[in-house]
C-alpha positions in Angstrom: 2.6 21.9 -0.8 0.9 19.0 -2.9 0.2 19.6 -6.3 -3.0 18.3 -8.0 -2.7 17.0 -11.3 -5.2 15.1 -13.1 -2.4 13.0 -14.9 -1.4 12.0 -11.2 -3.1 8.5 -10.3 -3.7 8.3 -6.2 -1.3 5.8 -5.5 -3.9 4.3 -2.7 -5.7 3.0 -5.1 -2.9 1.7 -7.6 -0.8 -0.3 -5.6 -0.8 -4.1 -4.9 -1.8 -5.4 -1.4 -0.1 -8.4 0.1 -2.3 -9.6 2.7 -4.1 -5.9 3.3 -1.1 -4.0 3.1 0.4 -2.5 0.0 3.9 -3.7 -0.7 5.7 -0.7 0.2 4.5 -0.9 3.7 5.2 -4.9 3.4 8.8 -3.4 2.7 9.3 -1.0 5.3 7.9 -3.6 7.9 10.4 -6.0 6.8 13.3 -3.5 7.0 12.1 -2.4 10.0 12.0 -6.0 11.4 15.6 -6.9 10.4 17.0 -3.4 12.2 15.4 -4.6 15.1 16.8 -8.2 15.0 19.9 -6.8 14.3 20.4 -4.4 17.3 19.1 -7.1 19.7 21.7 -9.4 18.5 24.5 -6.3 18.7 23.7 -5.4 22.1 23.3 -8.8 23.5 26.6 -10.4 21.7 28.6 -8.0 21.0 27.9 -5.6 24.1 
């Protein structure tokens, strides 16, 4: 259930952008890029 608050700034429109993304996204693409790297290289050396 959100709760509306006017002291509550919409993030959206806050936030920095890096290239058209905001930077939390940048971050959670780059995590999700280095979990990916790092199964392939489990399951192809260490399989």
């Amino acid at each position: 259930m959100a709760i509306s608050s006017e002291f509550y700034k919409d993030l959206s429109k806050v936030e920095k952008k890096i290239w058209g993304i905001t930077v939390r996204e940048f971050k959670a693409y780059v995590c999700f890029v280095f979990i990916g790297i790092f199964l392939l290289l489990e399951v192809f050396f260490f399989a």
